[in-house]
N, C-alpha and C positions, 0 to 999 in steps of 0.2 A: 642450450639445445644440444640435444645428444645424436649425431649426424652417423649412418652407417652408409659408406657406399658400399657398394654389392656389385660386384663384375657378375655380367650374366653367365648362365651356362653353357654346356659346349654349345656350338650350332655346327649348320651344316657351311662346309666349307663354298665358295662360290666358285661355281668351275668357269673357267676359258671357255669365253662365248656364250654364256649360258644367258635367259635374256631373263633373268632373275637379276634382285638388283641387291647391293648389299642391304635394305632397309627390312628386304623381303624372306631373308634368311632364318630359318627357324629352328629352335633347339632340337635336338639327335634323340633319338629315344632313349641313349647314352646319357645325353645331357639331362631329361626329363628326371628318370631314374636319379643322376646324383643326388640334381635338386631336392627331390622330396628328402630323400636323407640327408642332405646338407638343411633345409629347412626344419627340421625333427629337432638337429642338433642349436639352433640360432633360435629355435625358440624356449631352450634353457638357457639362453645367453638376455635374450631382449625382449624375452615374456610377451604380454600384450597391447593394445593401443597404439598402437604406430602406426603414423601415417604412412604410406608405401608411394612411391613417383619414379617412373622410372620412363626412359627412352622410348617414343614413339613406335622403334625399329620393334619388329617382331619376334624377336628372339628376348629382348629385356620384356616386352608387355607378357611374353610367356614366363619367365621366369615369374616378373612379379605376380602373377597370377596362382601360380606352384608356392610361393611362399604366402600369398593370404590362403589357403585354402589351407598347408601345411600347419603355418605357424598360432595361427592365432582363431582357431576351434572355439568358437563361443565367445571370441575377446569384438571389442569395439576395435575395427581398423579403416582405412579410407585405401584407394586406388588411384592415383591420377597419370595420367598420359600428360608427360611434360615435353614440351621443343626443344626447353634450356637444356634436356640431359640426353639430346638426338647426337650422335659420334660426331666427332670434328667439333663441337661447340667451347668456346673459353672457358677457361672458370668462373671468371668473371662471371660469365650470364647464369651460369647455376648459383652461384652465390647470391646473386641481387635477388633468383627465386627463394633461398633460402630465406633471406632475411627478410621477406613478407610472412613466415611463417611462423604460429606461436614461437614466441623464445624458449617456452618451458617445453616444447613439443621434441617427439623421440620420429625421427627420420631416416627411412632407407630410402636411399637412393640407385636406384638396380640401371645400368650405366654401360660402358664401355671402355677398354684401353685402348689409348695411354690415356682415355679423358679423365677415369676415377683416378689415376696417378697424380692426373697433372692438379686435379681439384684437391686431394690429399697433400698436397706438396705447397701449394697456394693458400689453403685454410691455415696448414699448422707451420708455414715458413714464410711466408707471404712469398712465394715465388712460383712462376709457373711450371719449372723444370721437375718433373719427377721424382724421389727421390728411393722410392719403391714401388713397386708393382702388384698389383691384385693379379691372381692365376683365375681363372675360369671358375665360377661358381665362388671367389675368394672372397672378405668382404675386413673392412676395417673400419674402429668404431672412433668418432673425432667428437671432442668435446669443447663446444663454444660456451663459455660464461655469460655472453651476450649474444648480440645480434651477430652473427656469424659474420665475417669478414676477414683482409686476407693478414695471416702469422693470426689470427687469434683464438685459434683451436689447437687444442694439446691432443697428440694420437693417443687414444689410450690400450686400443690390440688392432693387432694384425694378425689374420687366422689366413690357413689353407683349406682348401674343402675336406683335406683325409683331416686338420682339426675339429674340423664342426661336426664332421660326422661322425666323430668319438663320444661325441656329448651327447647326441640323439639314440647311441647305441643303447 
């Protein structure tokens, strides 16, 4: 299984007092903007057919949305609203979602920090400690041989969004 997390794009930040909750935050027209061109560029990276699942929270269900519409123009893709990849979640519990999912199956997962770190760090170390950081719109690509679980993924890139958007140029 070929596993991509995807940190979502900027959002808006959540002010003192504001009675907005953090689940309700939404990406910045900043943030929109990158994405399409950060999507331009990831779809010379990971072509078509992939399943896309990303955080509940409305800034990742916007992201994911800017990348099926970007990336994959004509291709077979899926959309899912997952709990397991809602901020604050284990790795653990996105993992045990993974591994109901075809083995052969190419997966983004559009997330949050530190959780895409800590599942990045869990997959390819077995540990839950971090060991890198996805930036805003960043996304990194982890390769299970099998049924994904934890040290059994090898990182294979780690990209910045000014990366990807080099390749879309």
């Amino acid at each position: 299984m070929n596993i991509i997390l995807f940190r979502h794009g900027i959002s808006e930040d959540l002010e003192v007092g504001s009675s907005k909750s953090d689940s309700e935050r939404q990406l910045t027209k900043k943030g929109r903007k990158q994405m399409k061109q950060v999507a331009k560029g990831l779809r010379r990276i990971v072509g078509s057919g992939c399943l896309v699942a990303c955080s509940p929270y409305v800034r990742a269900v916007q992201t994911a949305e800017i990348l099926l519409k970007e990336l994959w123009k004509g291709g077979e893709s899926e959309f899912l609203v997952v709990e397991k990849m809602k901020s604050g979640v284990e790795p653990e519990s996105a993992t045990e979602w993974l591994a109901q999912q075809d083995p052969e199956a190419k997966v983004i997962l559009v997330g949050h920090e530190p959780d895409c770190s800590r599942l990045m760090a869990y997959l390819t170390a077995g540990a839950g400690a971090a060991y890198g950081r996805l930036s805003k719109a960043g996304a990194c690509l982890i390769h299970c041989p099998s049924t994904p679980s934890a040290g059994r993924g090898e990182l294979i890139w780690l990209v910045t969004p000014a990366m990807i958007k080099r390749l879309g140029a």
